[in-house]
Each structure stands twice: as structure tokens, then as C-alpha cells.
Steps between C-alpha positions, in 0.01 A plus 500: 500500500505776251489856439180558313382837343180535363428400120564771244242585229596419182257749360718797583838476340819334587656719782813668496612427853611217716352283642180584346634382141548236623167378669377627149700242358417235775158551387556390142737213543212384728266507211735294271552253758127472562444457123767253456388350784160401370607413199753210681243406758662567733721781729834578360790401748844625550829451644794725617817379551744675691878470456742756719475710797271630735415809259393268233308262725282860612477593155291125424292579780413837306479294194236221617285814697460609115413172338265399779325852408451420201411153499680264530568218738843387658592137367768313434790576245445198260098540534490879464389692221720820563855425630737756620838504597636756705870473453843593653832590337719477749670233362549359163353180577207644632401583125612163413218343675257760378581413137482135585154530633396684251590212260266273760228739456513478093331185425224594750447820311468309179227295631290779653448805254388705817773467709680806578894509637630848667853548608621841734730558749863593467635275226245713251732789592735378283493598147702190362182302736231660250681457176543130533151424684354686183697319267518154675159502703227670300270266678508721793244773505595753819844640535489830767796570798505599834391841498175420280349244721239709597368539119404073520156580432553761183756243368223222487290673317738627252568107442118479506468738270815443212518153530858494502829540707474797728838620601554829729821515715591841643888632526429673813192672702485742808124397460365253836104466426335415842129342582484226332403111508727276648463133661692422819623142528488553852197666682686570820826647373580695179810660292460848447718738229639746653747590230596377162826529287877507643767750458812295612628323203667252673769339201321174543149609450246531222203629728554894504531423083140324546326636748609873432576769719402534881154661556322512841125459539374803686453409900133566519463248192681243739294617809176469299577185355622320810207603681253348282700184493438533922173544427469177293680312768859514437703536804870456347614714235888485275625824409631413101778679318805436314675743785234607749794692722480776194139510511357860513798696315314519184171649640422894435482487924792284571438215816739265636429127538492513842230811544268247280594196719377715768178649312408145428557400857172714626293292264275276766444155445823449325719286671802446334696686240784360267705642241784441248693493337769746710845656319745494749648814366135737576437316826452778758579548868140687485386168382654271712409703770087445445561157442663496866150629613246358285232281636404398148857473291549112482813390643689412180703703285604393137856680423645387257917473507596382156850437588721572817773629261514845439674477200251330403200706592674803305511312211156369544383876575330440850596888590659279881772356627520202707552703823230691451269208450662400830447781678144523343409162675648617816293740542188314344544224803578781772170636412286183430690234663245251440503586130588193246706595213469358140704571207597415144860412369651479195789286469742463193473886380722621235862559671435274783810376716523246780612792689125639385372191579601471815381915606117313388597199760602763764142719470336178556641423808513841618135596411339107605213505253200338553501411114645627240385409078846444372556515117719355240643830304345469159517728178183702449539654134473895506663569844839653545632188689431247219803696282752484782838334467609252770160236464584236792517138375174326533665251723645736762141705537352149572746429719471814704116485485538158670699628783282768559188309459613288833606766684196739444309192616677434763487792690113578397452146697613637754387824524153380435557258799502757764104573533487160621284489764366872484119609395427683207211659325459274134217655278353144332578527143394086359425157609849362487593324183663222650252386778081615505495516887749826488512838425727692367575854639747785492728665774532839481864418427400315196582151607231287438328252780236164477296454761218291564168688351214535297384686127301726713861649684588637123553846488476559943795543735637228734733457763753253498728345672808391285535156610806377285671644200531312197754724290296750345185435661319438776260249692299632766205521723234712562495677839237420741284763551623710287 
């Protein structure tokens, strides 16, 4: 389940240009790990963890294509020799827990001399991140950030090669290297980049500081690479960026979203396309329009609201107002009017009223999510928000998070209730978790459904007929015949 390009000769120089530096490198790091290898008796294993979002969680499948490359073998975190953390800044306690497992990992670095720890992702964007892991956590030997996860390989050998802490974080990049390694966790569906970097600066947000500016992969990069993933037996493909509506506007040939929705369309064999996440504020009618008559678009959209007040939204810097996002939906559900709608709120921002509150409670009713990942307002260090006056009391954010827990709940319970009864195509993801004789499998909607199956169902499509909703989920039965 990788892209593989043919060994480079080490004979000839390292070369100047991507990827092909980087199979040069591949090709050393391999040699170390072999060595090593021999000299421990055994294969060297490794373990990424992922912390964070969808972007970071394709970025470790890019990772482990690399490591596999070279080498190594995928193991467990406390019995591997190369741990990696791929880590998310979104909010401060996220790099709390990094810190604190990098204290776990200490003592097993002290009792294995060949154990190597890497950290990357977004909280190495952060300057004041570096200083005190070099300071605090010299036991650490790779430090690199989001828009160097391509260089893995050269990185290993550099460690290779000095023997001590490698650290190379990059400010920014318009650079997107393509063709290389990567590991699926999934043979039947995959995450694909099709941009990286935001431009919004929403006040509460640290990603456009960490993941840099917007950049757009070129389409035929997309085509090619979704095709190949076809061709290795994917049939279900998410479309990743921070703001996919804006993709295309940085390209030297500008493309909408939509025209490479539709591109991607034509490719056979794939079944089902995804995407997020979408701005509210770049969603187009040309958009919403192919959605309306897609065969392959998945009947889900993620939109995220925020809030329902638009004082609120200003000061957050969503570019919206709440009638907007109203109107937005309207025409979203006159369009696709089986489409399920998710979203994210914030509650508790800087400023927040009852009144404010109470807009939030009104969207929710209004717009009838199907779910919706509700957050407790926290400071996140380095954003405009975390400086503004008017902080609501702990108490009063919980309290308000409370009521809009139940009510978000409430009404996705009963939204989700309506398919009742109905048959729907579920592409068999697992055996369920909870009981062997079931499958698990996802609507095109995103809801997920057990029905009675087998291992060999992973990864083909099913109907189903909802029998009876349990909340958020499903249990079914598979259609005779069918």
C-alpha cells in the first residue's frame, strides 16, 4: 500500500531535486538500519503516534511509508526502538500530554542506548516548543514540522550520521514534494492532501501560525495520485485541507473546488468521495450545485458554525454572519436534501452574552445537526483571542456547554432516527468492537451501522436495512439478495 519509486544509486551524487533526494536518502537510512540491525539481532521497530486532526493522521501514514522503506517494522510504543509523536497544538493541553509522555519515554531511553524518539507536527512550529525541548529534553533526537515531513529519511541519517539531536523546523514553504512512501491504515479508503496551510486567522486559532500559508497541490498531482490509490484498491477517498472551499486560488492556473470535485468524479472505480474541512464563508453556489448532482460526493457535509452570534463571529473573524450561515444551509438542503450536516462550536468565547448564547441555541434548532463536536472556549497562547478583555467565568462556559451538550444530542437523536427502516449502501470498514458476529460499516451520510457479518465483508459495499436506531448509530441487516 505504497508509492514506491525505484532505488537511487548512491554512486552518483546526492540529487538536487525532489523526490529523488529523497529516495537517495531512503537508500542510506536503509543501510544504517540494516547495520544496526545486525548488530541487535534483530529488525529495528517503530511506532508513530498521532495526536490532532485528519491532516496529521495523513501525514503518519506518509511517515510509516518512509520507515517501512527503510527498515523498520511497525510495533508497539513501549516495545519500539524508534518512537514518534506526531503532535497537535491546537490546544494547550495538547502539548501538556506530549511533554508528559515524553517524561514516560525517558527511563526507557536510559535503558536502551539505541532507542531513538522523534517529535513533528504543529507544536514544533512554535519557537518557545524548541527552546524548552532543547533545554529540558535533550534526550530526544528528531525535532522537524509540518512542512518537512517529507525529508524523514534525510533526517535519519543526519542522526545516523552526528550522533546527536537533529533539529530542522521550517517558518514557512510554498514547497509540496509529491511521490513518495506512505502506509495506508486502511486499504480500501485513503486521505488525500489536497492543500496545506490556512489564510483565515480566525482570533482563536494557532493553525495558519503552524501550518503556514494556503498552498494548493496542482490537480493533475491529485488526479495522479488518486488514481493509483484506485489502482491499489481504494474505492473511498477524503479530500484534506485546513479550508478546501479556497482550494485552487493559489495555483499559476487558478481551479475552483468544485471543477476538481468534478475532475475526480470521472476517475472509475472510485466510489465515494469525501472532503473537509469546509469555511462557510468560501462555500460556493458552483459547489453546492455539483454536490446536488454528484453520484460520488458522500452525503455529509462538515460546516462548521462556531457560534450563532454574529457578534461573535466578527470578533472571532469567521468573514459570516449568522444569516448567512442560515441561508448557506438553506440552500445546501434545497440542493442535497438528504445531506447530513456536522459542525463544530465553540462556546464561552471572549465577549460572550446569554443573549450570544442563546443566537448558538437558536442555529441548533434551526440547522438540526446530525452532530456537532462542541468545545469548551480555552486560551491558546499566541492567538489574538487569548488577549481579549471580557474572559467568561469558568462556571458560566460549563454551564452553557451543558445546555448545549443536551440539546445538540437531542435533536441529532432524532434526526438520526429518521432512516429507520430505509436501505442504504454501508462500505464495511471493521469487525465491530463490541460484538465479533458484526460488522461495522459506513452510510454515505456518515452514520455508522452493525450488522451481522464476516472479516471477509471489510473493505466491500453492503446494503442495509436500518433496523433500529440507537442514537448515533445503527443496527441493521443485510438485504437479501442484494
Amino acid at each position: 500500500m505504497s508509492m514506491m519509486n525505484p532505488d537511487i544509486s548512491l554512486s552518483s551524487g546526492i540529487p538536487d531535486t525532489e523526490p529523488e533526494r529523497q529516495y537517495y536518502y531512503i537508500e542510506m537510512a536503509r543501510r544504517h538500519v540494516a547495520s544496526r540491525s545486525k548488530e541487535m539481532g534483530r529488525p529495528l521497530t517503530f511506532c508513530v503516534t498521532t495526536f490532532g486532526c485528519q491532516m496529521n493522521a495523513r501525514d503518519s501514514e506518509k511517515l510509516r511509508g518512509i520507515l517501512e522503506r527503510i527498515g523498520y517494522e511497525e510495533a508497539a510504543e513501549d516495545k519500539a526502538d524508534f518512537v514518534i509523536y506526531n503532535t497537535c497544538t491546537v490546544r494547550e493541553n495538547a502539548n501538556t500530554r506530549v511533554y508528559g509522555r515524553l517524561g514516560q519515554l525517558k527511563p526507557l531511553k536510559q535503558k536502551s542506548p539505541y532507542m531513538m524518539i522523534g517529535l513533528c507536527g504543529c507544536m514544533m512550529q512554535e519557537p518557545e516548543v524548541v527552546e524548552r525541548l532543547k533545554k529540558s529534553y535533550r534526550f530526544v533526537d528528531l525535532i522537524f514540522g509540518t512542512h518537512n515531513i517529507y525529508k524523514l529519511a534525510e533526517l535519519i541519517v543526519s542522526r545516523f550520521e552526528s550522533g546527536s539531536m537533529v533539529i530542522d523546523i521550517w517558518e514557512d514553504t510554498d514547497k509540496i514534494v509529491e511521490d513518495l512512501p506512505n502506509e495506508r491504515k486502511y486499504a480500501f479508503k485513503s486521505g488525500v492532501n489536497i492543500m496545506f496551510g490556512c489564510n483565515n486567522f480566525c482570533s482563536y486559532c494557532i493553525v495558519p501560525y503552524v501550518r503556514g500559508r494556503e498552498r494548493s497541490r496542482a490537480p493533475e498531482a491529485i488526479i495522479r495520485e488518486i488514481r493509483q490509490l484506485v489502482a491499489d484498491g481504494v474505492t473511498e477517498v477524503m479530500l484534506l485541507g485546513q479550508n478546501v472551499n479556497s482550494y485552487g486560488k493559489t495555483l499559476d492556473t487558478p481551479i475552483t473546488f468544485a471543477a476538481l470535485l468534478e475532475e475526480i468524479e470521472k476517475i472509475e472505480g472510485l466510489e465515494r468521495i469525501r472532503f473537509m474541512t469546509s469555511h462557510p464563508k468560501d462555500l460556493s453556489d458552483e459547489l453546492i450545485e455539483v454536490m446536488g448532482r454528484s453520484r460520488k460526493i458522500c452525503r455529509h457535509l462538515h460546516l462548521p458554525v462556531q457560534s450563532g452570534s454574529t457578534d461573535i463571529l466578527k470578533k472571532m473573524n469567521r468573514h459570516y454572519t449568522k444569516e448567512q450561515y442560515l441561508e448557506l444551509v438553506r440552500k445546501i438542503r434545497l440542493a442535497v436534501p438528504d445531506i447530513s450536516l456536522t459542525t463544530d462550536i465553540i462556546v464561552g468565547f471572549p465577549g460572550e452574552t446569554e443573549e450570544d448564547f442563546q443566537e448558538t441555541l437558536d442555529v441548533v434548532h434551526k440547522v438540526r445537526y446530525d452532530s456537532a463536536f462542541t468545545f469548551l472556549y480555552s486560551k491558546r497562547s499566541g492567538t489574538p483571542a487569548a488577549a481579549m478583555e471580557d474572559q467568561v467565568p469558568e462556571d458560566v462556559v460549563k454551564d452553557r456547554f451543558d445546555r448545549l451538550l443536551g440539546e445538540v444530542q437531542k435533536i441529532a437523536r432524532e434526526v438520526c432516527a429518521v432512516h429507520e427502516g430505509s436501505i442504504q449502501r454501508a462500505l464495511v470498514e471493521s469487525v465491530s468492537e463490541h460484538d465479533s458476529t458484526l460488522v461495522t460499516g459506513r452510510l454515505s451520510n456518515n452514520l455508522l451501522v452493525h450488522f451481522p457479518g464476516t472479516e471477509e465483508m471489510i473493505g466491500t459495499y453492503a446494503d442495509v436495512r436500518l433496523e433500529e436506531c440507537r442514537g448515533f448509530y445503527y443496527i441493521g441487516s443485510l438485504e437479501a439478495g442484494r
